[in-house]
C-alpha positions in Angstrom: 34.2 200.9 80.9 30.8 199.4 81.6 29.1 200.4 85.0 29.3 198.6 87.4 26.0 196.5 88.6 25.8 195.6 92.6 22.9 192.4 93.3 22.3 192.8 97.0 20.7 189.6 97.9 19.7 191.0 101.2 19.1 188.4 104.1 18.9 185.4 101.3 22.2 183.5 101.3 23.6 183.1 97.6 26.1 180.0 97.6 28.2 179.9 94.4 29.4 176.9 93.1 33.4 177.3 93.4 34.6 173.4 92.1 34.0 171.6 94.9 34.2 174.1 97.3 30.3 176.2 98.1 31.2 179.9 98.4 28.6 181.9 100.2 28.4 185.5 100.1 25.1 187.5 99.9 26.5 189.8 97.8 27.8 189.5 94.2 29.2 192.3 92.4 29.0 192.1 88.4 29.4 194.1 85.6 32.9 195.1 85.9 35.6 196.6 85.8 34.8 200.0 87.6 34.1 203.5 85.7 36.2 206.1 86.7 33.7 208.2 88.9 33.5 204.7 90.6 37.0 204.2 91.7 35.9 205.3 95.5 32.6 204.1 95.9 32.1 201.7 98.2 29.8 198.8 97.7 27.1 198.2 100.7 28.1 195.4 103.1 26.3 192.6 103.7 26.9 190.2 107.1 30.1 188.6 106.5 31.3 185.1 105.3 33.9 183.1 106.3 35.4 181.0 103.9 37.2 179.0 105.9 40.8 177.5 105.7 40.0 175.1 103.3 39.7 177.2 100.4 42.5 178.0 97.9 43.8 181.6 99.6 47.1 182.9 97.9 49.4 183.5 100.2 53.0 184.3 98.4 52.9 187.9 96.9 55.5 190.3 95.5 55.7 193.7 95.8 57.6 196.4 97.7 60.0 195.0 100.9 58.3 197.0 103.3 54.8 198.8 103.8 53.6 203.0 103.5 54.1 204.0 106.5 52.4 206.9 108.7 49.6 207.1 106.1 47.1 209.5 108.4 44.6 206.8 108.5 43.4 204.3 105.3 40.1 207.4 104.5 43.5 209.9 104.0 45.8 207.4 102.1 43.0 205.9 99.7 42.6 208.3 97.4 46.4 208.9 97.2 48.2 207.2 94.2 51.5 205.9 96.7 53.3 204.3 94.3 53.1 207.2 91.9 54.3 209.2 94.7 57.3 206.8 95.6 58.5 207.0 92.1 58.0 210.3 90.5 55.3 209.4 88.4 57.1 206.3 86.3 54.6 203.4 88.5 51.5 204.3 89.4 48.7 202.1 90.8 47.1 201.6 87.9 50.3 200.6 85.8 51.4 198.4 88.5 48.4 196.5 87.5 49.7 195.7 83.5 52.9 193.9 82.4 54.9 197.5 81.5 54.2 198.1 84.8 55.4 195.6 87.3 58.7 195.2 84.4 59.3 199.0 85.7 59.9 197.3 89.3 63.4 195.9 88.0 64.5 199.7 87.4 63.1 201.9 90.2 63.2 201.1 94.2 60.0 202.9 95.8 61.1 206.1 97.6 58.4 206.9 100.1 60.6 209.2 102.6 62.1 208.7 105.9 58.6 209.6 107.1 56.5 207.0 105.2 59.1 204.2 105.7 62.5 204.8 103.2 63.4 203.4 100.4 61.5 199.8 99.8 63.1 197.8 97.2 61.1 195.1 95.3 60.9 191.4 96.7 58.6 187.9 97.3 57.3 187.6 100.4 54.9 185.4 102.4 51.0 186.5 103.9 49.8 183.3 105.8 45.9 183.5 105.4 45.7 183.7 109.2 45.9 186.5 111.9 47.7 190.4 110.9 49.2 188.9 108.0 49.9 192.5 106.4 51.9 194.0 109.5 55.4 192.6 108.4 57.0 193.2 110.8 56.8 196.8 111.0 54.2 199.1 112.5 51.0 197.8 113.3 48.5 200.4 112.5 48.6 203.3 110.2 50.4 201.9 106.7 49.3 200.7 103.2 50.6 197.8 102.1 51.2 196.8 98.4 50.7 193.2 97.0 50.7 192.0 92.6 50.6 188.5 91.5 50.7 187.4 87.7 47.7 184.5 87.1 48.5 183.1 83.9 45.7 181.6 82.2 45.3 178.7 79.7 42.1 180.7 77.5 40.2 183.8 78.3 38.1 182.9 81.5 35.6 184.4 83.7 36.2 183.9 87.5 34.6 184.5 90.6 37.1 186.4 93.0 36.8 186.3 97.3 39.1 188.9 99.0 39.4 189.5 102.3 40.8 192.6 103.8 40.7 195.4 106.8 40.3 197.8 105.9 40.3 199.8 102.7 41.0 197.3 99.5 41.0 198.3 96.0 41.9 195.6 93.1 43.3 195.9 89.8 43.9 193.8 87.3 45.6 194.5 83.6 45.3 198.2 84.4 41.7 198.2 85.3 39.9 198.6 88.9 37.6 195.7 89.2 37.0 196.0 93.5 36.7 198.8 96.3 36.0 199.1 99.5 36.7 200.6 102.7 34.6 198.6 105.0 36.8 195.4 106.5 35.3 192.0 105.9 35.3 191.1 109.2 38.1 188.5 109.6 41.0 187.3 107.9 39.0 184.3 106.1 35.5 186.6 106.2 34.8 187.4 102.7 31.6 190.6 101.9 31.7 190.2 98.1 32.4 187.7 95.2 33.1 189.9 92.5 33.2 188.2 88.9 36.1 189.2 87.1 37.8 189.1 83.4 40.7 187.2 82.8 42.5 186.6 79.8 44.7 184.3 77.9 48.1 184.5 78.8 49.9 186.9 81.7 47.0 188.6 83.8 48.8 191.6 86.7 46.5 191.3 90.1 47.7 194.4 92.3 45.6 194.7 95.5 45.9 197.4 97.8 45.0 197.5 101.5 45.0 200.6 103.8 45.1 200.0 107.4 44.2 202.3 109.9 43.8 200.2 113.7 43.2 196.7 114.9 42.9 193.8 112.8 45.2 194.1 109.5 44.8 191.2 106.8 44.8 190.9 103.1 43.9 187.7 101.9 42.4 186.6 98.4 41.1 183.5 96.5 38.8 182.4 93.1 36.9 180.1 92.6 38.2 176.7 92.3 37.9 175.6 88.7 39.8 179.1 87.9 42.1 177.5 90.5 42.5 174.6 88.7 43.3 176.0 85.3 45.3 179.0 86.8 48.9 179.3 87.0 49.8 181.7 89.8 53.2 183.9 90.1 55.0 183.9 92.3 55.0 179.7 92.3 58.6 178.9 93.6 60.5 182.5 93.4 61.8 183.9 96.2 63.3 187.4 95.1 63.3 190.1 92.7 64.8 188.1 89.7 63.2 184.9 90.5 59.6 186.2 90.4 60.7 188.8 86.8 62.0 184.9 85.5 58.7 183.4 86.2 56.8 186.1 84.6 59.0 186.1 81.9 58.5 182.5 80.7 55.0 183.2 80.3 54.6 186.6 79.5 54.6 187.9 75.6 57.4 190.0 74.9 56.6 193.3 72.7 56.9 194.0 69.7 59.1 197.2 69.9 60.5 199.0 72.7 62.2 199.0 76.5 60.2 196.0 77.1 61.2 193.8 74.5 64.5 194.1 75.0 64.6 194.3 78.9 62.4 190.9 78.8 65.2 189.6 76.9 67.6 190.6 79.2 65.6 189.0 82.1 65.1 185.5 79.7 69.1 185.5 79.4 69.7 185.4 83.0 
């Protein structure tokens, strides 16, 4: 992987053009994805910026029904691959991030223990960009929560990507760590770093990771608006399990040979 290259901007305000919309941030991080001796280093924080409402934030996700609970704190649960944990070993973080991956979600519930919040099965669900949008329901401090969408894209593009989080956040995307950081943004709109990122043609697997520990909990992302504009983003109208593995399906390439060629078959059939 290349290293990674961090242009602090200091107290000069960068604005990116994003389409129409004028992203400022007064740091951008390029030369991704991450090395592996980088996968908990933690980019310096500039002053926050809030993007506002106006911008393009996704806010329908799939991923496990419920969050990690009990995690001892986000600087204890960071470094810990969960969903490893809460499936032997057949997910992990990093595969959750590639097509094999999130197909593995049809076959295996997450098992994180009575202590860490039961079984979680997979589903759609909704994270308004406003407020603790990562609480679900459940316990308000203390829990990780997982979140993948599939962007499918029209030609290999690079993007400029805006997330918002409190408090630790790590991205991946197609199996490769492209953000991290475990300093919160500031508010649920309040973005530290544009990171540019590699997409390609076709089916690309987002999984982003948040770690609360106290107070304000939110995970919120968006790109840039032309990316917007030639994206396709998955979830679009599912609502479960087998509507979000249909979506993906219609735009994801199926293998040449093994488990998932024929279980992509299986999921085009229904």
């Amino acid at each position: 992987m290349k290293k990674l290259n961090i242009l602090t901007i200091g107290l000069v305000i960068v604005f990116l053009v994003c389409g129409s919309h004028l992203v400022m941030a007064q740091t951008l991080i390029e030369g991704g994805p991450l090395a592996e001796d980088q996968e908990l280093v933690n980019p310096e924080n500039p002053a926050n910026t809030n993007h506002g409402d106006d911008v393009p934030w996704i806010t329908k996700w799939y991923g496990p029904d419920g969050n990690y609970t009990n995690n001892g704190g986000f600087p204890a649960s960071a470094p810990m691959d969960l969903m490893s944990e809460g499936t032997g070993g057949e997910i992990t973080d990093v595969s959750l991030s590639t097509l094999a991956g999130l197909l593995l979600t049809k076959d295996y519930d997450v098992e994180w223990g009575d202590d860490h919040g039961g079984t979680r099965g997979w589903t759609v669900f909704d994270m308004p960009a406003v407020g603790n949008n990562m609480d679900r329901g459940g316990p308000v401090d203390n829990y990780d929560t997982y979140a993948v969408i599939v962007i499918d894209a029209p030609t290999d593009l690079t993007s400029i990507m805006s997330p918002a989080h409190d408090d630790h956040a790590q991205i991946w995307i197609n199996g490769e760590k492209w953000y991290n950081n475990s300093r919160w943004t500031g508010g649920a709109t309040s973005v530290s770093h544009n990171i540019e990122v590699k997409l390609q043609k076709g089916a690309n697997v987002l999984l982003y990771r948040c770690g609360e520990s106290g107070g304000g909990a939110y995970l919120n992302l968006h790109f840039d608006d032309a990316t917007h504009d030639a994206v396709t983003i998955y979830p679009k109208d599912a609502t479960d399990q087998q509507s979000f593995l249909d979506e993906v399906a219609a735009v994801a390439p199926v293998e040449a040979t093994g488990k998932l060629t024929t279980t992509w078959a299986d999921i085009r059939r229904k």
